[in-house]
C-alpha positions in Angstrom: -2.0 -28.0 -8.7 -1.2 -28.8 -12.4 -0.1 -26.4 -14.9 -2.8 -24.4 -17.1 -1.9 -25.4 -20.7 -2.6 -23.1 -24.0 -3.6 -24.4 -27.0 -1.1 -26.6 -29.2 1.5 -24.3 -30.9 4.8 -24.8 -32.6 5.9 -21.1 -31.4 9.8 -21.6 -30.2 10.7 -19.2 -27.4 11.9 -16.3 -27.8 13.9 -13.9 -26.5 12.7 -10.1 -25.5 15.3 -8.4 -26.7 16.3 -8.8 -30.3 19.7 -6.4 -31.1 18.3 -4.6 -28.3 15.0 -3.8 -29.3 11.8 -5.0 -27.8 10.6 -8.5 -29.4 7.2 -7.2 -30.8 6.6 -8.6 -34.1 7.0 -11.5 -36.1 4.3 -14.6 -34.6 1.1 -12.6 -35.9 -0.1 -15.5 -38.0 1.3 -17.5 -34.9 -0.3 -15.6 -31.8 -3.7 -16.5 -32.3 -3.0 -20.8 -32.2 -2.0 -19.5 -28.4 -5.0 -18.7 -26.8 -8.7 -20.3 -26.5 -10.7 -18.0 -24.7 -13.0 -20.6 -24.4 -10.9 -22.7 -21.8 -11.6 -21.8 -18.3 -8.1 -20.8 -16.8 -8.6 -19.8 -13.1 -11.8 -22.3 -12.8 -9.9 -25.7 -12.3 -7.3 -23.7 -9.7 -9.6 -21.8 -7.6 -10.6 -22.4 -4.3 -13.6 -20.4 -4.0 -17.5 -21.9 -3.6 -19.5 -19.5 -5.6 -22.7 -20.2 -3.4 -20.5 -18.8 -0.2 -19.8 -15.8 -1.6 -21.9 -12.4 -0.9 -19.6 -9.5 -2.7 -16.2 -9.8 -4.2 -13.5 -7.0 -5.7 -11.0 -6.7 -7.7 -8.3 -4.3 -7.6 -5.4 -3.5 -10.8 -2.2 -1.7 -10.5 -1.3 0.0 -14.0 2.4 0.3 -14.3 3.8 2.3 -16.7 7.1 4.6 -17.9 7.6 6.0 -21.3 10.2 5.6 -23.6 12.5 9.0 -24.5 14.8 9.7 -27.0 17.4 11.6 -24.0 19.9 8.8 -23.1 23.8 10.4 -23.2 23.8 10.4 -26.6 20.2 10.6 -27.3 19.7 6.9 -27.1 15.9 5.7 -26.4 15.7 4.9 -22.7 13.1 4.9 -20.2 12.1 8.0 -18.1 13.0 5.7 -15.0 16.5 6.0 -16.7 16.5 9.5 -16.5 15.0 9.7 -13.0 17.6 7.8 -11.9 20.5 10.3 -13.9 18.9 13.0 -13.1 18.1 13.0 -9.3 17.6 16.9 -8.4 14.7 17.4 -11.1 11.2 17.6 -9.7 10.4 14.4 -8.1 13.1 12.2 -10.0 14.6 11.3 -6.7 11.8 8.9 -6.5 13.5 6.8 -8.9 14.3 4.3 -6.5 10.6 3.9 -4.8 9.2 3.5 -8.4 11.6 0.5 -9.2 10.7 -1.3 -5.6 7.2 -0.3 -6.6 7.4 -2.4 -10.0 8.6 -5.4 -8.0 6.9 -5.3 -5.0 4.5 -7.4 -5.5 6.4 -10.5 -6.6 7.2 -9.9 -3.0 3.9 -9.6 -1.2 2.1 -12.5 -3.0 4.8 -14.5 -1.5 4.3 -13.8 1.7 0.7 -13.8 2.0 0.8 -17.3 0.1 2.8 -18.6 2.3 1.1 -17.1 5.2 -2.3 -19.2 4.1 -4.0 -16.0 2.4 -5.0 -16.4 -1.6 -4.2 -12.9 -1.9 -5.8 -11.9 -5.8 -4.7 -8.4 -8.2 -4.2 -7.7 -11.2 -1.1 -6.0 -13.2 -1.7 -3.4 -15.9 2.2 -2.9 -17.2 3.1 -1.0 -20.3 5.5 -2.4 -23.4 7.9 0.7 -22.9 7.8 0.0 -18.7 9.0 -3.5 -19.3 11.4 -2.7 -22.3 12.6 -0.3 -19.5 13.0 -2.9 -16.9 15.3 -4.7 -19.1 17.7 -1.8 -19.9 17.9 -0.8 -16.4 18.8 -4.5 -15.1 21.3 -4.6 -17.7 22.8 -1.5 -17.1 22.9 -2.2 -13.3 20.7 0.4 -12.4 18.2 -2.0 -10.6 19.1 -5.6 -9.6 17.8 -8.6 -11.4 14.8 -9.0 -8.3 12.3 -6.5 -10.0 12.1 -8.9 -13.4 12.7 -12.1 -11.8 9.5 -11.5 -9.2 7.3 -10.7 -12.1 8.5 -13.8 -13.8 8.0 -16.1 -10.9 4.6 -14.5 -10.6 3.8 -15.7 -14.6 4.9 -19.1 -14.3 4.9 -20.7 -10.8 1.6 -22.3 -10.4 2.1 -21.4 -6.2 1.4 -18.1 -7.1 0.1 -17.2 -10.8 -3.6 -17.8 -10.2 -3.2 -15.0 -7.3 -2.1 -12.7 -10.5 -3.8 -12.0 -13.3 -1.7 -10.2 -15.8 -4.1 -7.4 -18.3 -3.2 -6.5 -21.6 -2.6 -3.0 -23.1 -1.3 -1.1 -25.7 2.4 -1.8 -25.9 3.1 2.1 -26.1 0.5 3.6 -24.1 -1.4 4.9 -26.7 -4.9 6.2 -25.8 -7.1 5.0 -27.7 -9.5 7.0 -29.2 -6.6 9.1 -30.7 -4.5 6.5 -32.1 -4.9 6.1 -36.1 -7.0 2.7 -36.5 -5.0 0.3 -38.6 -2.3 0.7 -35.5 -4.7 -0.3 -32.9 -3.9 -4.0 -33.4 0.2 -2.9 -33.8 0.0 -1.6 -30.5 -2.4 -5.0 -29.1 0.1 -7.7 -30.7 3.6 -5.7 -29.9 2.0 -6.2 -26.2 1.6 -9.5 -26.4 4.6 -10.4 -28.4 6.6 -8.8 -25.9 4.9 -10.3 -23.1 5.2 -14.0 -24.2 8.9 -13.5 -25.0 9.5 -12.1 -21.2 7.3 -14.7 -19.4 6.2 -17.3 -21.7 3.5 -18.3 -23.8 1.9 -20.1 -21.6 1.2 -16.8 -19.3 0.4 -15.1 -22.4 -2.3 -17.7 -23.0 -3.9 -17.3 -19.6 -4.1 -12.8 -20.4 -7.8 -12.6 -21.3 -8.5 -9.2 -19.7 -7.4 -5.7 -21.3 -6.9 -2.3 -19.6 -6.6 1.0 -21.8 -4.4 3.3 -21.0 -6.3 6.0 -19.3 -9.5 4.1 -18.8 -10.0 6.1 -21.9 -12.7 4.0 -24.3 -13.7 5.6 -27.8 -17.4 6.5 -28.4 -16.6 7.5 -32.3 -18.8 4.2 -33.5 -16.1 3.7 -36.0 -13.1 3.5 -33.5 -15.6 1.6 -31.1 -15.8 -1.2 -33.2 -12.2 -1.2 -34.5 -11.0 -1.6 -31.0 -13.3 -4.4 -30.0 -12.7 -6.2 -33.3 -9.1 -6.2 -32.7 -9.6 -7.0 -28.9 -11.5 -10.4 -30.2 -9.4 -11.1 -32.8 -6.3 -11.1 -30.4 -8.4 -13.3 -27.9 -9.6 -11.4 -25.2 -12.4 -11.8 -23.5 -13.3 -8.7 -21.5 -11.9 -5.2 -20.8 -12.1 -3.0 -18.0 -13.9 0.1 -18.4 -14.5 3.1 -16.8 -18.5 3.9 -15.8 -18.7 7.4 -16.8 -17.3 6.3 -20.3 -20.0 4.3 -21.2 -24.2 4.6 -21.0 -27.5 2.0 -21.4 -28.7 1.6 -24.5 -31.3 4.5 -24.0 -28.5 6.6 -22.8 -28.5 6.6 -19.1 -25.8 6.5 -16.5 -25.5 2.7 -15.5 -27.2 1.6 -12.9 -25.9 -2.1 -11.5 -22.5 -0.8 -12.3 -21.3 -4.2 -10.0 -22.5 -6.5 -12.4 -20.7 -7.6 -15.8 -21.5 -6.0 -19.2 -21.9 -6.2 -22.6 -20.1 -3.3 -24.5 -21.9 -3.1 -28.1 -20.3 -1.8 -30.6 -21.9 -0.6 -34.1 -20.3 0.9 -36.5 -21.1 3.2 -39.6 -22.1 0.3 -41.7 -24.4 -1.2 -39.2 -22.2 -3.9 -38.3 -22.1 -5.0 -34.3 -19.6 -6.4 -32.3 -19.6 -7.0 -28.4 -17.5 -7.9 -25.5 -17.8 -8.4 -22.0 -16.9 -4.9 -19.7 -16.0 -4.8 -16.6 -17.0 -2.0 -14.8 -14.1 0.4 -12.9 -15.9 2.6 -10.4 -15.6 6.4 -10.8 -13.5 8.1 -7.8 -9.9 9.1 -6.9 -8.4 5.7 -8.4 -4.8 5.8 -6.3 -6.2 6.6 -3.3 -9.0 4.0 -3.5 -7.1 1.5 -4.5 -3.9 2.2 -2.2 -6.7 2.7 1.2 -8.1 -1.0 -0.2 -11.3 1.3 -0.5 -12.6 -1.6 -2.8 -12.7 -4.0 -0.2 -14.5 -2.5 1.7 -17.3 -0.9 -0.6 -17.8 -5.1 -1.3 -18.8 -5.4 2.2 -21.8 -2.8 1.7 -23.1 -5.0 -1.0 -25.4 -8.1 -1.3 -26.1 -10.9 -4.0 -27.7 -9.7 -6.7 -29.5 -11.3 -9.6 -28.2 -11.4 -13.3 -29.7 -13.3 -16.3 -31.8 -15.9 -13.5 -28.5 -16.5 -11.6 -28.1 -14.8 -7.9 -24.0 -14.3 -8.0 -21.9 -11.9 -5.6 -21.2 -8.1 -7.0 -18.1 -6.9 -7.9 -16.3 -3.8 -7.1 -13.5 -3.3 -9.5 -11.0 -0.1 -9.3 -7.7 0.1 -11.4 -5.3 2.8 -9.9 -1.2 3.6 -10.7 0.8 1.0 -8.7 3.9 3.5 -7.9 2.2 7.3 -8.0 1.8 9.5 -5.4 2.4 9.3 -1.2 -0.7 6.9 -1.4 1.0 4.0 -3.6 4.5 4.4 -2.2 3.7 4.4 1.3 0.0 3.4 2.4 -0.6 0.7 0.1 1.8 -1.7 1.4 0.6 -2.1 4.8 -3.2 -1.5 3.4 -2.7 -4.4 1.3 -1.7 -6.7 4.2 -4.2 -5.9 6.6 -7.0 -6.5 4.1 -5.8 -10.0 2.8 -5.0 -10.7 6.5 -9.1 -10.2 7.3 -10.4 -11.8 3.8 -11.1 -15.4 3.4 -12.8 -18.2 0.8 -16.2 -16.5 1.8 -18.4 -14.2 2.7 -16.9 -11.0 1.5 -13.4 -12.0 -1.0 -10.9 -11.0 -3.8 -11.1 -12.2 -6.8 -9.4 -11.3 -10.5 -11.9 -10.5 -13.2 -11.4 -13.3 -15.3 -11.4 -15.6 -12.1 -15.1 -13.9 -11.6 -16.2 -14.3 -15.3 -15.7 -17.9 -15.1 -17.1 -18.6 -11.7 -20.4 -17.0 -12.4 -20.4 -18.4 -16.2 -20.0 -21.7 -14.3 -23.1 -20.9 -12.4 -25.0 -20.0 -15.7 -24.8 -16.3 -16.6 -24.3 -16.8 -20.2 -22.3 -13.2 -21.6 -24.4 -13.1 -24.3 -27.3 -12.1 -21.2 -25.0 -9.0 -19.4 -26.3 -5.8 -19.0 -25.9 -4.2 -22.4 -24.3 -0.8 -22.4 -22.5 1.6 -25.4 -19.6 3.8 -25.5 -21.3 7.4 -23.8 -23.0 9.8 -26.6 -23.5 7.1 -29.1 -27.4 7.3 -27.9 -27.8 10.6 -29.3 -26.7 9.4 -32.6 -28.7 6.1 -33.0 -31.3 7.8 -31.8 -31.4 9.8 -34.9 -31.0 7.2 -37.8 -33.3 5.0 -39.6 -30.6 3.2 -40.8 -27.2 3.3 -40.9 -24.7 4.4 -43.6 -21.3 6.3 -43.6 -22.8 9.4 -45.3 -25.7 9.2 -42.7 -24.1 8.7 -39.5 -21.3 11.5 -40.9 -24.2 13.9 -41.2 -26.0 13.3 -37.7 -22.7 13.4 -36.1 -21.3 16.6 -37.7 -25.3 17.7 -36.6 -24.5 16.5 -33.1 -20.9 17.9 -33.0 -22.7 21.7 -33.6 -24.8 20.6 -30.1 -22.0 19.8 -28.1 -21.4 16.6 -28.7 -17.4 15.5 -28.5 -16.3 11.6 -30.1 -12.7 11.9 -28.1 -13.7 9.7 -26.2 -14.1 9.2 -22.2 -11.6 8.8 -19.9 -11.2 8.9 -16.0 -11.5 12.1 -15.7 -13.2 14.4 -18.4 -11.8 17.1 -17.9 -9.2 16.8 -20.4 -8.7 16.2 -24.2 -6.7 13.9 -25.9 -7.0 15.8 -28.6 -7.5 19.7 -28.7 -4.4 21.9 -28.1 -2.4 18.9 -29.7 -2.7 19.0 -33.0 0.8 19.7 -33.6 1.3 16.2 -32.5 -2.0 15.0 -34.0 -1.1 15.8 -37.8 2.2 14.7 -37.9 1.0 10.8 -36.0 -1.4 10.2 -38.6 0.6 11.1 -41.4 3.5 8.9 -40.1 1.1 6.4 -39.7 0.2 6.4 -43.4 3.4 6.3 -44.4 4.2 3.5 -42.2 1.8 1.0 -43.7 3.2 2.2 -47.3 6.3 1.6 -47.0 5.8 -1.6 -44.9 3.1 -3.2 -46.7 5.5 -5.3 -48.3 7.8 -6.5 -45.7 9.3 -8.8 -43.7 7.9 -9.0 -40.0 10.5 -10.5 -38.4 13.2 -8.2 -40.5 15.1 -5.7 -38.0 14.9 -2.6 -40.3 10.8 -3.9 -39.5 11.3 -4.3 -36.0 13.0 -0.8 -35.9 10.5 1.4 -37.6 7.3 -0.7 -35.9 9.0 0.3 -32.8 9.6 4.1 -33.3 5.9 4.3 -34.8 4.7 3.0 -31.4 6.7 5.2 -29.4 5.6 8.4 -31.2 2.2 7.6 -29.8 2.8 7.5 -26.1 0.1 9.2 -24.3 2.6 11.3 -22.3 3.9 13.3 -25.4 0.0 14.8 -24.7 -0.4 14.4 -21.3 2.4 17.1 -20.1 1.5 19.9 -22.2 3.8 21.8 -24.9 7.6 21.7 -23.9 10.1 18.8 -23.3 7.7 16.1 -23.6 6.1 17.3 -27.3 9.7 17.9 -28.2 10.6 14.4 -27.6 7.2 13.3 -30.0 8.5 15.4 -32.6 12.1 13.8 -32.3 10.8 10.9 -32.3 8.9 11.0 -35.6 11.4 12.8 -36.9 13.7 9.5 -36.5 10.8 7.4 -37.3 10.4 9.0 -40.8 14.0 8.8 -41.3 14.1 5.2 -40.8 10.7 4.4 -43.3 12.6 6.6 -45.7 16.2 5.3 -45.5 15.0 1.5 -45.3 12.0 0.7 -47.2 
């Protein structure tokens, strides 16, 4: 098996830690010479016959820790940190189960590879989970085993067309509450860090992106912003939860196993689109840590798209280390379904393994099932044509009816937004000031480095998540320090 090779680049290697702060800036004009997401990656490597193949799923394990400002001294360091300090607070004596958790898998491929299996998932990990990694191997806290796995799963071709590693937004940030000009910050710090940790040509081979949360924007505006900066940073698809997005006429989709093609219009008329894949609505841990996937694909038949016949696929994302489910079920869940599963018939595969096997067979993208973020209907529904002033006044018009632009998410029963606009304000406006005072500046400068990174931080979806308390007081300390650095060093 010979090596998947990115395009030509003069990019150096470099290190993930820089003064000992995440590498996340400094290759932008660089980054994009790295990927062609026009070369097949898993296509020359895979074993699998298309015409043999009824049904096929994918399963991802998002990974992720924040980043608090409540080290000894009030050092950043991650929450796993502070489980591990603090082992009689709530369920902090988990600490160690979530660290074997992050590694695990370098382990389980392993095995099942060298068992016979082609075991297939894909790995969702945050910027501040892996930045956290890193402090707690050099502090001792974990051994060297949980990085070193993940890095044998990036670069040793036994094993890294098994693993398909997803991009995401380098703090957690959701999405459709993050100011826009720092959706691409958050999209490059990712893969900055990620090349410098396991090389650029793994980076080159990430052409899949998960948001944090499942949560998509349906704002048109943000919409198009995200998949503008998605294309521009080379990815080719996302994954996509199916109550976050509708047809064109505004129905609930209804080959939700089949690829799609998320359009994306903004104000101005402009469209953009990208493929989705689609993540199944249900309890995502316990699907994904039962295998649930698996066997859903062996209810299903081949099914036509665009003239082709291809296999379905059932795709579910799910936390890697939460809950009873992940810590203790999956494991042996895992084993006995890779055990039963084959080159045919019923399989696993890795979405970007499945885009290019069917686009081998002849499903051009450009032919998937079209679909929109969920809501927009209502408003194109209502314009003759589209102009900011006029898509302002149907959607403060829709807004009266009922009609909310947060966004979808996997479960829609919460806001990203309301209740939080304590947190709200303050982001945006340290968000303005960032691209002020940096507008000017050198990328690959430290004092840079330093305020990019604190900006990021302060949008970390768990600030939200938790309610008022600690974790908003942490977002507040946080850009308080980030508005001390802008001011002090620009």
């Amino acid at each position: 098996m010979t090596a998947f090779s990115p395009a030509p680049t003069h990019l150096p290697a470099q290190p993930d830690l820089i003064e000992g702060l995440p590498n996340l800036c400094g290759w932008e004009d660089s980054l994009p010479a790295v990927s062609d997401p026009a070369t097949p990656v898993y296509l020359p490597h895979t074993p699998i016959r298309l015409e043999r193949v009824q049904a096929a799923f994918a399963i991802a394990l998002h990974m992720h820790q924040p980043t608090i400002p409540a080290g000894a001294n009030g050092e950043l360091i991650s929450n796993l940190q502070h489980m591990f300090e603090h082992p009689g607070q709530g369920d902090n004596h988990n600490a160690g189960a979530f660290a074997w958790c992050y590694g695990r898998m370098g382990d389980f491929i392993a095995q099942l590879v060298q068992a016979g299996r082609q075991p297939r998932v894909m790995l969702d990990y945050s910027g501040n989970l892996l930045w956290g990694l890193r402090q707690l191997t050099q502090s001792g806290q974990i051994g060297s085993g949980v990085l070193d796995g993940l890095q044998r799963l990036s670069r040793d071709p036994a094993y890294w067309p098994c693993v398909e590693w997803l991009g995401t937004m380098w703090s957690h940030a959701v999405v459709p509450s993050t100011p826009i000009p720092d959706l691409k910050l958050h999209i490059r710090a990712w893969q900055h860090h990620f090349a410098a940790l396991f090389g650029l040509e793994a980076l080159a081979r990430v052409r899949g992106f998960s948001p944090p949360e499942m949560h998509l924007p349906n704002h048109p505006d943000t919409l198009y912003e995200l998949v503008k900066a998605l294309r521009e940073c080379g990815y080719r698809w996302l994954l996509v939860q199916e109550h976050s997005v509708e047809t064109p006429e505004g129905a609930p989709l209804s080959r939700k196993h089949l690829p799609h093609r998320l359009i994306a219009r903004n104000c101005h008329g402009q469209e953009l689109s990208i493929t989705a894949l689609i993540k199944t609505q249900g309890s995502d841990t316990k699907l994904v840590g039962q295998m649930q996937p698996y066997y859903e694909a062996k209810t299903l038949a081949r099914q036509e798209l665009g003239g082709v016949e291809i296999p379905p696929l059932v795709s579910q994302i799910g936390d890697g280390e939460n809950g009873g489910v992940m810590m203790n079920e999956f494991p042996s869940a895992f084993f006995q379904a890779w055990g039963q599963i084959g080159s045919e018939g019923v399989i696993g595969l890795n979405g970007s393994e499945y885009l290019e096997l069917i686009q081998s067979a002849g499903c051009d993208p450009s032919g998937f099932i079209p679909c929109q973020a969920v809501g927009q209907h209502r408003i194109w529904q209502r314009l003759d044509s589209a102009t900011p002033e006029r898509v302002a006044q149907v959607i403060a018009q829709l807004q009266q009816e009922g009609l909310h632009l947060e966004g979808a998410s996997w479960t829609n029963d919460r806001s990203w937004v309301q209740g939080y606009e304590d947190i709200l304000t303050p982001m945006n406006q340290l968000s303005a000031l960032f691209h002020q005072k940096t507008a000017a500046a050198d990328r690959r400068s430290p004092q840079y480095r330093n305020a990019l990174l604190h900006v990021l931080l302060s949008q970390t979806s768990c600030f939200r998540y938790w309610g008022q308390g600690t974790w908003t007081d942490y977002a507040r300390e946080l850009h308080r320090r980030a508005t001390a650095i802008l001011e002090h060093d620009f």
